[in-house]
C-alpha positions in Angstrom: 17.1 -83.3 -67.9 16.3 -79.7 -68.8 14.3 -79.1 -71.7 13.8 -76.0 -74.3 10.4 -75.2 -75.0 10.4 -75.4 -79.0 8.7 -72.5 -81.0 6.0 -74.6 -82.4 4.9 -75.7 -78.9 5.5 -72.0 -77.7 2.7 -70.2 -80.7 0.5 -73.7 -79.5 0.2 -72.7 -76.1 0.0 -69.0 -76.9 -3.1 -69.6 -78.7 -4.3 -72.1 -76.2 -4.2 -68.9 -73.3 -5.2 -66.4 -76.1 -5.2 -63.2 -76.1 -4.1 -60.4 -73.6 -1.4 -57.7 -72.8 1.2 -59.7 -73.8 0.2 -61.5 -76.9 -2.0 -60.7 -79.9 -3.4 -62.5 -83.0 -3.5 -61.0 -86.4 -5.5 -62.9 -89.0 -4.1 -63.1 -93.0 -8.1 -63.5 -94.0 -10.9 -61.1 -94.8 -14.3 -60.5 -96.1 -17.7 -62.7 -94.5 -17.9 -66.0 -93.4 -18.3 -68.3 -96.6 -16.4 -65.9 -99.0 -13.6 -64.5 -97.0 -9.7 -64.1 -99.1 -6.4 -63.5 -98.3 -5.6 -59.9 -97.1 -3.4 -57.6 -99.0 0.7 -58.4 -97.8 1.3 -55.1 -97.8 -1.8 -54.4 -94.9 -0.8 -57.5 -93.4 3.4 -55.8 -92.6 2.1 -52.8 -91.8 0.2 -54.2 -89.1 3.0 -56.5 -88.2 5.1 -53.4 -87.8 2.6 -51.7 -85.7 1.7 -54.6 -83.5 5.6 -54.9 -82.9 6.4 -51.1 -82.1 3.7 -51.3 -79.4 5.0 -53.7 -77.5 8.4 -53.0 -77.8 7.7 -49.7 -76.4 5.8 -51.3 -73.6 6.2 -54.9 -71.6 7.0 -56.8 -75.0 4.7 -59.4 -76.3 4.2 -62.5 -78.7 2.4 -61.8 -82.1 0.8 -64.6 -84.3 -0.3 -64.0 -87.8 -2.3 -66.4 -89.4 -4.5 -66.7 -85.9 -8.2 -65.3 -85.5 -9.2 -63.4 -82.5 -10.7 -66.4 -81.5 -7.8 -68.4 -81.5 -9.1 -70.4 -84.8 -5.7 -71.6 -86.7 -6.7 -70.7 -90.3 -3.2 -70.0 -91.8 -1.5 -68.1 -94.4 -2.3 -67.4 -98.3 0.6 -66.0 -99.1 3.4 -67.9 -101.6 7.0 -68.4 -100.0 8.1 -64.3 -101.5 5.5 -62.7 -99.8 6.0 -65.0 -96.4 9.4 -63.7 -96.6 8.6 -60.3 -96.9 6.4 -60.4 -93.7 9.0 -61.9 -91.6 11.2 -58.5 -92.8 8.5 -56.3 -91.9 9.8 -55.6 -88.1 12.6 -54.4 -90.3 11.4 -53.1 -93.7 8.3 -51.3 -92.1 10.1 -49.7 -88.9 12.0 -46.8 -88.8 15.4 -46.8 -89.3 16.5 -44.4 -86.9 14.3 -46.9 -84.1 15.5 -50.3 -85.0 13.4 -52.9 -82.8 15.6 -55.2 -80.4 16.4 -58.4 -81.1 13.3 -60.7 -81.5 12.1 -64.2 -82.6 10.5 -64.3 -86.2 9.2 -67.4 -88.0 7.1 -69.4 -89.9 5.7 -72.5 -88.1 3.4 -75.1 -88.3 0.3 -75.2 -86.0 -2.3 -78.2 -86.6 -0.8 -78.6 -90.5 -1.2 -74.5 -91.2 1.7 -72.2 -91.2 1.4 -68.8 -88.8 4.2 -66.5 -88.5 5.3 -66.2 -84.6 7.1 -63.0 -83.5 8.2 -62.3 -80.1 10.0 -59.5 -78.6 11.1 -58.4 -75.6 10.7 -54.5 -74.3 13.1 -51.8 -75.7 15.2 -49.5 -73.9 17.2 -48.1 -76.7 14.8 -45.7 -78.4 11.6 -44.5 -79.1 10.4 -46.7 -81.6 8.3 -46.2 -84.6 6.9 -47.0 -87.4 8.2 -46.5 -91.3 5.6 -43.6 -91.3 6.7 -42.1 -88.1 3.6 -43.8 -85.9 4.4 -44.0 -82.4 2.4 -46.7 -81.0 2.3 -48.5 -77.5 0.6 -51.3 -76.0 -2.1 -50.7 -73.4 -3.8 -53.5 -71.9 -4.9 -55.7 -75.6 -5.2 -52.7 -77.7 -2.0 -51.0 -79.4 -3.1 -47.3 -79.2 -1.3 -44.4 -80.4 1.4 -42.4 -78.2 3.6 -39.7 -77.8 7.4 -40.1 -78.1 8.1 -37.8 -74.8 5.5 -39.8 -72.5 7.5 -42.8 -73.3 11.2 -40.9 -73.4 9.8 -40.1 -69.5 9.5 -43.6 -69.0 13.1 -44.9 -69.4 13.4 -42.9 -66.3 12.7 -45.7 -64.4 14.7 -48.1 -66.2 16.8 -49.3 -63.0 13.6 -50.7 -61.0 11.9 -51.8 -64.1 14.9 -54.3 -66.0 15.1 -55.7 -61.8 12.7 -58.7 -62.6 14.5 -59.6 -66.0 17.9 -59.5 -64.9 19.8 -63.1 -64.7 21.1 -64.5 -61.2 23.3 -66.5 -62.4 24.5 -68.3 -59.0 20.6 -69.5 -58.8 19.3 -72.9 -59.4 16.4 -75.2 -60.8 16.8 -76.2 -57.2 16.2 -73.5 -55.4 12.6 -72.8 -56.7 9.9 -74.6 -55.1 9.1 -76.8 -57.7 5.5 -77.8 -56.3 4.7 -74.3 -57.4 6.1 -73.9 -60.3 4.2 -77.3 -61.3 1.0 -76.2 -60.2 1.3 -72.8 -62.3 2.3 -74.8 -65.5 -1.0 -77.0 -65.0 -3.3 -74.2 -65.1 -1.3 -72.4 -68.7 -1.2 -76.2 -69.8 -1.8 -79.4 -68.0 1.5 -81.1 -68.6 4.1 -78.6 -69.5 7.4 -79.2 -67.8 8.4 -76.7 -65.7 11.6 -75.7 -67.4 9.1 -75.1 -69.9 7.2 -73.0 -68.1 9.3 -70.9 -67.2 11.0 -70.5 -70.8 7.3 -69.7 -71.6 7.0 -67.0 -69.2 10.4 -65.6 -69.6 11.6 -66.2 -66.3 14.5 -68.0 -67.9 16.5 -68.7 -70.3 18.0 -71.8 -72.0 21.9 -72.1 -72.4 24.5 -74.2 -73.4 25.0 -74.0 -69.5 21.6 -75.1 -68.9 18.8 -73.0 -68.0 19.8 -69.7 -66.4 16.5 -68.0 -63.6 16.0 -64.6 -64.0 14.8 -62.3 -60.4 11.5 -62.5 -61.5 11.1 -66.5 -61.0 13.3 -66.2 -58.3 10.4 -63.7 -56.6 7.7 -65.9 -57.6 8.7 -69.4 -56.7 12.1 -69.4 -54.5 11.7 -71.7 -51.3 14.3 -69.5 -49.4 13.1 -65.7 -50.9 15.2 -64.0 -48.3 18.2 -65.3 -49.7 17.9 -63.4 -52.9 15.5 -60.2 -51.5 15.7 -59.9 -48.5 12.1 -58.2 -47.7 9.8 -59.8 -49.8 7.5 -59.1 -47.8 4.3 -57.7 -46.3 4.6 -55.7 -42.3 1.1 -55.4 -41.0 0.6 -53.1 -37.8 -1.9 -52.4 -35.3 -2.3 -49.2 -34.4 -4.5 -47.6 -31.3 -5.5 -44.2 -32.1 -4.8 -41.8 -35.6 -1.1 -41.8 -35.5 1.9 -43.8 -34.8 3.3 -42.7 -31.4 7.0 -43.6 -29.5 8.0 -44.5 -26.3 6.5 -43.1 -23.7 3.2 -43.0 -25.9 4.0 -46.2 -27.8 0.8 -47.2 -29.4 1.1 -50.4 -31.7 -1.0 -53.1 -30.9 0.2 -55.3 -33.1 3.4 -55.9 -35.3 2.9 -59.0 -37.6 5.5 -59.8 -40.5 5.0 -62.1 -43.2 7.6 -63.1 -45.8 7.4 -65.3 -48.6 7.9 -65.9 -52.4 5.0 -63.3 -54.0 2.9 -66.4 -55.3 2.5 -67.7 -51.8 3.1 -64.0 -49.8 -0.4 -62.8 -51.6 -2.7 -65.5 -50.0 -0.7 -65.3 -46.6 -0.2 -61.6 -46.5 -4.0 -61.0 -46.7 -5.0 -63.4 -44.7 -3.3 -61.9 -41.9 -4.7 -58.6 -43.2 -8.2 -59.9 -42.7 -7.4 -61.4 -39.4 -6.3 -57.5 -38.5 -8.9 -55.5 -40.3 -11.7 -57.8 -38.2 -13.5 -55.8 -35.9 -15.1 -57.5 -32.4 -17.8 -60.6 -33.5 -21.3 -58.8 -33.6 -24.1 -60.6 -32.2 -26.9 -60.9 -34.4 -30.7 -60.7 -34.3 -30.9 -64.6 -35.5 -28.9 -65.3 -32.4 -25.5 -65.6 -34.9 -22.4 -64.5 -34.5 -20.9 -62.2 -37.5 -17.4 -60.7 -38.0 -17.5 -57.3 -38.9 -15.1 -55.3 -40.7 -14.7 -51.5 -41.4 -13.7 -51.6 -45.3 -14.7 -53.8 -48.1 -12.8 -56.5 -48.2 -12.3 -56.4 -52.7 -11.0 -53.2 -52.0 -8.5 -54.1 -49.0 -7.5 -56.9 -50.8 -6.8 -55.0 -54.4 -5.1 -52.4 -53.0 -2.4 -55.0 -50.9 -2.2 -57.1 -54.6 -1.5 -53.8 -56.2 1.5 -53.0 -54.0 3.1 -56.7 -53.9 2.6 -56.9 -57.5 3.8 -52.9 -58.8 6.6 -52.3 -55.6 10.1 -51.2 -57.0 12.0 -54.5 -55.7 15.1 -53.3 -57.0 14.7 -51.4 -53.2 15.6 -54.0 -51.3 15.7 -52.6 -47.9 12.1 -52.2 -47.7 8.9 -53.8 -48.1 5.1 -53.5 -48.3 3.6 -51.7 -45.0 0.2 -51.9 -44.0 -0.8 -49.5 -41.0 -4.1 -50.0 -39.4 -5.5 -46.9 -37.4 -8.4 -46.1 -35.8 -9.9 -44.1 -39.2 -7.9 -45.4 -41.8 -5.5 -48.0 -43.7 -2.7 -47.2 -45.3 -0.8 -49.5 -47.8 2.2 -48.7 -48.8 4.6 -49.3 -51.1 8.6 -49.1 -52.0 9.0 -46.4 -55.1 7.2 -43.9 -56.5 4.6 -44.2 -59.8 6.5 -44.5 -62.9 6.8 -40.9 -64.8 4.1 -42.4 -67.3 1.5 -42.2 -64.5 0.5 -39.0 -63.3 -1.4 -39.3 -59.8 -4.0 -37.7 -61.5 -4.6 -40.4 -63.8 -5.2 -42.6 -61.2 -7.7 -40.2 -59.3 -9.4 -39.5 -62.1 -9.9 -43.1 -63.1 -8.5 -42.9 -66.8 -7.3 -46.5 -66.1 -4.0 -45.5 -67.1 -1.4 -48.6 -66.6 2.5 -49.7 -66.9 4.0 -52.7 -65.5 7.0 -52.1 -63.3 7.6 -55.9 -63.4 5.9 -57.2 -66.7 7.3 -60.2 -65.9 6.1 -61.0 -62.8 2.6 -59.3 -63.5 2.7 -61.7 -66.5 2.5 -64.7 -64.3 -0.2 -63.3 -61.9 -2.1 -62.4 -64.8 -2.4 -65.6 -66.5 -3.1 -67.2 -63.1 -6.2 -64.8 -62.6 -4.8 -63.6 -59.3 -4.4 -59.9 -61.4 -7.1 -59.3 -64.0 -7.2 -56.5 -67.0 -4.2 -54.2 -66.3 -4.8 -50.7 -65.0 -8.4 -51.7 -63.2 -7.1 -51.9 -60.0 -7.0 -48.5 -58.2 -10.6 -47.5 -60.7 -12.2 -51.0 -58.6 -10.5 -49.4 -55.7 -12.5 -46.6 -55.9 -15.8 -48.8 -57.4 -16.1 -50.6 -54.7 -15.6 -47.9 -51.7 -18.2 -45.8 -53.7 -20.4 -48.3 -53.8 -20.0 -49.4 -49.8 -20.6 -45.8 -49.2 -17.1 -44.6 -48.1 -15.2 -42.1 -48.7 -12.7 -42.1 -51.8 -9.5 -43.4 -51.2 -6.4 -41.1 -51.0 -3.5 -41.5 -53.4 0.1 -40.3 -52.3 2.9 -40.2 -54.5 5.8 -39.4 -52.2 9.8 -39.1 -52.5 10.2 -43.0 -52.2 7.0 -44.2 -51.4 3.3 -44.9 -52.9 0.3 -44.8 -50.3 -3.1 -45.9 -50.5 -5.3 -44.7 -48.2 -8.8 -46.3 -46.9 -11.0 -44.5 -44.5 -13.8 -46.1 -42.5 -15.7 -42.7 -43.2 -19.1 -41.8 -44.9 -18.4 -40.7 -48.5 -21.0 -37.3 -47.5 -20.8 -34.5 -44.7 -23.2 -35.4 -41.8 -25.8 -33.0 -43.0 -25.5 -34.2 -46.5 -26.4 -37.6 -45.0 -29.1 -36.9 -42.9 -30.7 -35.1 -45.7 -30.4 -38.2 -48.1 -31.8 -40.1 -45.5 -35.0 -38.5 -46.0 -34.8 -40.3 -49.5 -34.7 -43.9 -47.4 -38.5 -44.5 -48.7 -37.1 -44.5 -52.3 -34.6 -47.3 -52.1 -31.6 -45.7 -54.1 -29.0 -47.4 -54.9 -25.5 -46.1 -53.6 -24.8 -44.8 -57.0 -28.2 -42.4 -57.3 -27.5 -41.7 -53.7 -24.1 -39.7 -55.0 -25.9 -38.4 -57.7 -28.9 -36.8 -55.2 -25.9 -35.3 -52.7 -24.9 -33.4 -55.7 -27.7 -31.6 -55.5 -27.6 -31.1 -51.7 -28.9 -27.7 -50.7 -30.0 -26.5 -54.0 -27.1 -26.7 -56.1 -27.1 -27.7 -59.8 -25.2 -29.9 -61.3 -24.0 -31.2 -64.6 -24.0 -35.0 -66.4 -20.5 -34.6 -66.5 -20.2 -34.1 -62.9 -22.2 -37.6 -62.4 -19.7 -39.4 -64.5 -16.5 -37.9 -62.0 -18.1 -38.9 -59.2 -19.1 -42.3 -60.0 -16.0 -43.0 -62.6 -18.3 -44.3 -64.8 -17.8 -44.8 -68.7 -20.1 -44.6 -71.0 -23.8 -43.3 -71.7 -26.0 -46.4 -71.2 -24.5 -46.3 -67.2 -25.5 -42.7 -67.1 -29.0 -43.4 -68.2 -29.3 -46.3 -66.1 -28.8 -44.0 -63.2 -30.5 -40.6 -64.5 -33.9 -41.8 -65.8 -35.3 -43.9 -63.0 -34.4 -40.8 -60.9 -36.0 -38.7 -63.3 -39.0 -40.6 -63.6 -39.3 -40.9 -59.7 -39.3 -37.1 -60.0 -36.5 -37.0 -57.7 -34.0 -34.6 -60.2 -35.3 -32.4 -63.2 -33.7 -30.4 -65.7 -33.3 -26.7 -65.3 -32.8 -26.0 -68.6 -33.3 -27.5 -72.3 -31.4 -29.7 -74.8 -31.3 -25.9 -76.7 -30.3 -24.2 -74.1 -27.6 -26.4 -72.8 -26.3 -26.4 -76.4 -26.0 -22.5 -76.2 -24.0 -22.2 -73.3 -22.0 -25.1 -74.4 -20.9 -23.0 -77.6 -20.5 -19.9 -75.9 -18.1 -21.5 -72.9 -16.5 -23.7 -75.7 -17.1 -26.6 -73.1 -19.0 -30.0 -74.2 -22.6 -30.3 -73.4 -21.8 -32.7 -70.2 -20.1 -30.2 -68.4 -22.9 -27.8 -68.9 -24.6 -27.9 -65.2 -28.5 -28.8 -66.0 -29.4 -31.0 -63.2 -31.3 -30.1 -59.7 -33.2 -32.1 -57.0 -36.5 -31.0 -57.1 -37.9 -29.5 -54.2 -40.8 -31.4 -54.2 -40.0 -34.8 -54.8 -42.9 -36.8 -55.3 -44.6 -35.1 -58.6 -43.5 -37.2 -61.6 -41.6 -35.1 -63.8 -41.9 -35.4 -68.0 -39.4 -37.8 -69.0 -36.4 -36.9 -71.4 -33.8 -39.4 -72.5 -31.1 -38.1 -70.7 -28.6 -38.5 -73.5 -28.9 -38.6 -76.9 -28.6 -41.5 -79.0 -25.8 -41.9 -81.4 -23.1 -41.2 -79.6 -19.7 -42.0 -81.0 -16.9 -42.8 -78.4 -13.5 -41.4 -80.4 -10.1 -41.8 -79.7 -7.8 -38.5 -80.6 -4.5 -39.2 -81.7 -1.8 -36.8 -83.0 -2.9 -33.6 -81.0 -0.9 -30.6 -80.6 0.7 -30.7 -77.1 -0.6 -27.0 -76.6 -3.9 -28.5 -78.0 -6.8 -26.7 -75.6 -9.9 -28.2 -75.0 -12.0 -25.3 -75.9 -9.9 -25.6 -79.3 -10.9 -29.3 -79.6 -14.4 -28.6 -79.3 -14.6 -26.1 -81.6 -13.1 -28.4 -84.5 -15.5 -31.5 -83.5 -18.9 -29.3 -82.9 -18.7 -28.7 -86.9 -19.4 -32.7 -87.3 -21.9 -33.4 -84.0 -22.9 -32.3 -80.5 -19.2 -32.6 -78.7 -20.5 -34.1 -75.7 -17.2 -35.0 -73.4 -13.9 -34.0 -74.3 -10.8 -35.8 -72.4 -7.9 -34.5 -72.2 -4.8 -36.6 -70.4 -2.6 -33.5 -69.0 0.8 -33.1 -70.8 4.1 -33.1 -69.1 5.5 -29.7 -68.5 2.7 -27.2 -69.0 1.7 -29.2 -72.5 -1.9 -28.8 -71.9 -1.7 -32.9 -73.4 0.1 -35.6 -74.0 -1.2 -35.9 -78.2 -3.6 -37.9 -77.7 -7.4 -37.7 -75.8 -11.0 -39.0 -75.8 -14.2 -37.2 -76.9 -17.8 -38.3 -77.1 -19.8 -36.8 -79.9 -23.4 -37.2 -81.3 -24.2 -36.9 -84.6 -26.7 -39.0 -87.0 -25.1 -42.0 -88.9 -22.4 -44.6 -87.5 -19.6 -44.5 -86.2 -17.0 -45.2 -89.0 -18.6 -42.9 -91.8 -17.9 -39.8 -88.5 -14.1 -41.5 -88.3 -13.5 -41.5 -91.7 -14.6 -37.5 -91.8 -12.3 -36.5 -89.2 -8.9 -38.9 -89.5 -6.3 -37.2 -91.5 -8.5 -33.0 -90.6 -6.2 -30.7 -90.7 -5.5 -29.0 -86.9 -3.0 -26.8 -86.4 -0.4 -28.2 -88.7 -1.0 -31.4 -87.8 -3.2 -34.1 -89.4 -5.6 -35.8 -86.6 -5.8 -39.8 -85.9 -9.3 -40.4 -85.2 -10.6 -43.9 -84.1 -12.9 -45.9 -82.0 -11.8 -45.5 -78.6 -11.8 -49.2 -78.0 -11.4 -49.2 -74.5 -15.2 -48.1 -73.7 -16.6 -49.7 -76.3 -15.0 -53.0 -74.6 -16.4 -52.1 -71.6 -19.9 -51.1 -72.8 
């Protein structure tokens, strides 16, 4: 018998998962623990209203109010008026011009306290906003300010993106492999059924008809795949030499294809990968055997999950191709990146993300086979950095997305042999690509550590820096004064100032100075001008603190931004009383949203 999943059980195993891209707890309490009160109603719907913008103009989501971050049930102090007033906030406190879609919104029971559950699918009808004209979006747990035209640019893409929510309606309970499915609903919830697992994950729906399967289960869990895509799959070649030759000149060594549901293609596909990546057994000096292979195997293995899991399936006459040569791999992938992702936010690591198939990267998220959205391609690049290779390449073609490994030093062979002469000091990989920027003399900046590494915030700069420092391997050419100086005068921030050089002799110890100042305050930059300049950012910011880094995500047809960016700036005090002087400063006509950026404090 098919069973609905009710929406008491639903909010119970929400908060049993907890948290993530998808769903997000609000609590009704505040104050410190012992004396804490009921928040103001009014707070409360506004942040209802935000939290339901957000993900409507991203994948969706499930919001529970009454809920700590925790996942600690401690209910609603509100009388039956004011509950009622809450469940109209997606209404009362949304812009009328951007009504939200259709959603769930009620007041349920969990372990004898009422919580309000919301759910709500992702929009395609408008921009949506808040009663005060807030455009808001969902990025990996946060909600984070946005700009109507970066998301107007993503409706673009609606055809591939609605693919995995679209109803088959000829499918079946019997066609999935139920195994599977069972196996996935034991690790959300021992026990759930698995009609109820996939009412949970959206992958179907429940009708007088009985339960209809959307492409999205269909792609996870069919037995026969083919019969509903018919290249599910994952073509690994072989290659002898740089480049794919014909007849006469044919080349392939090896053609291998694997199909499958995704669930089941990910483990199988890179097995087979690993099996073709594996270079000839290398006898060891312990008399051991060892199989040897020519790129690091997270990285090999995040960029295939990337393409199986972000591929346009509504293409259906391709699928995933891996090409092995003799210097490279290249993975790639039916469609292009959406119109929200610029290949430059990818190179430059700004872990910018947006789910082509929410649903399905739903499922692989909670199963841990995907972890935080938008970390994939930044531990793509992590991990080849820190083997010592050379950055991947990124293409973006007509119909197409490559990533491409090389089995190449990350240095020229001069730069190499001249950090070998460093061998004696032990560096890590990391202070080795700091030392090659100052191959042959050259100076260079902090700011110019941070691209090269993709790191994120100061204490991972210092942990580099100072032991380098105090080996009296790197010094500063010029002073915290003068760096200063020449930041005003360029209108840059102080990081990009170049004040680093490898010191010619490098075995004198060299007078330690912290290599960053302390109180910096990571800020996130909402409601910028599009023709906003960094040089024009600076210059507002330097009147409150030492602008250290100013980041700027590029706009979409010559806008130098897309409203919103990232600065560092130092200043005495904490971080809130430097928010609270710059949210709501006049800049150009427009009042700034200054807060926390989240993101790298999370990561800190």
């Amino acid at each position: 018998m098919t069973e609905a999943l009710e929406l008491t059980e639903r909010a119970s195993l929400a908060i049993r998962i907890g948290e993530s891209h998808f769903r997000e707890f609000k609590s009704a309490m505040a104050g410190p623990p012992g004396a804490r009160t009921g928040r103001s109603p009014k707070d409360v719907a506004v942040d209802i209203a935000r939290t339901l913008v957000a993900f409507a103009n991203a994948d969706g989501g499930e919001l529970l109010v009454g809920v700590e971050d925790d996942g600690t049930v401690t209910g609603l102090p509100f009388d039956a008026t004011e509950i009622q007033e809450l469940l109209a906030a997606p209404r009362t406190h949304v812009h009328r011009d951007t009504p939200l879609p259709a959603m769930t919104a009620t007041l349920v029971k969990v372990d004898g306290d009422k919580i309000l559950y919301f759910a709500i699918s992702k929009g395609l009808d408008f921009v949506y906003l808040t009663s005060d004209g807030r455009c808001i979006r969902r990025e990996d747990r946060a909600s984070v300010p946005d700009t109507a035209e970066r998301i107007v640019h993503s409706r673009e893409e609606d055809r591939s993106r609605i693919w995995d929510r679209e109803v088959v309606y000829s499918a079946r309970l019997s066609d999935l492999d139920l195994d599977l499915v069972t196996s996935v609903a034991a690790q959300v919830a021992y026990g759930i059924s698995v009609e109820k697992c996939l009412q949970y994950f959206d992958l179907a729906e429940f009708t007088p008809d009985g339960l209809r399967l959307k492409n999205a289960a269909l792609a996870l869990f069919a037995k026969d795949v083919r019969r509903w895509h018919p290249r599910s799959q994952v073509r690994i070649i072989t290659v002898r030499g740089k480049e794919r030759l014909t007849a006469p000149s044919y080349n392939v060594v090896k053609d291998d294809v694997v199909a499958g549901n995704i669930l089941t293609l990910v483990d199988t596909a890179w097995e087979r990968l690993t099996l073709a990546m594996a270079q000839q057994p290398t006898f060891t000096e312990t008399a051991r055997f060892e199989q040897n292979y020519l790129y690091p195997q997270l990285a090999c293995r995040e960029a295939l999950l990337n393409a199986i899991v972000h591929r346009d399936y509504a293409i259906e006459g391709r699928g995933v191709e891996v090409s092995i040569y003799s210097d490279r791999m290249e993975i790639v992938s039916p469609g292009t990146l959406l119109s929200t992702v610029a290949l430059s936010d990818l190179t430059q690591l700004r872990g910018v993300h947006e789910s082509r198939n929410p649903l399905i990267a739903r499922v692989l998220r909670e199963v841990g086979l995907v972890r935080e959205m938008g970390e994939g391609v930044v531990r793509i690049f992590n991990v080849m950095r820190s083997s010592g290779l050379a950055e991947p390449e990124l293409r973006n073609g007509s119909d197409n997305f490559t990533v491409a490994l090389y089995n190449k030093s990350l240095y020229e062979p001069d730069v190499s042999l001249w950090l070998s002469s460093f061998d004696a000091a032990h560096l890590s990989e990391a202070q080795r690509a700091v030392m090659a920027l100052g191959y042959n003399g050259r100076e260079f900046s902090a700011q110019d550590a941070i691209d090269t590494l993709g790191i994120v915030d100061v204490g991972q700069l210092q942990d580099i820096l100072t032991p380098l420092r105090n080996a009296g391997l790197i010094e500063r050419t010029k002073d915290r004064s003068k760096v200063r100086a020449e930041a005003r005068r360029r209108g840059v921030a102080t990081r990009k100032v170049k004040s680093y050089r490898v010191r010619q002799d490098a075995s004198a110890s060299a007078p330690r100075e912290d290599e960053e100042p302390r109180g910096a305050h990571y800020l996130f930059l909402g409601n910028l001008p599009l023709a906003a300049s960094e040089a024009e950012i600076v210059a507002v910011l330097s009147g409150f603190g030492e602008v250290l880094s100013v980041t700027l995500p590029p706009g979409q047809k010559g806008d130098r931004n897309r409203g919103f960016g990232f600065a560092v700036v130092e200043s005495a005090g904490v971080t809130t009383d430097l928010i609270a002087q710059l949210d709501g400063l006049d800049f150009y006509g427009r009042r700034l949203r200054v807060g926390e950026d989240r993101k790298v404090h999370d990561k800190a």
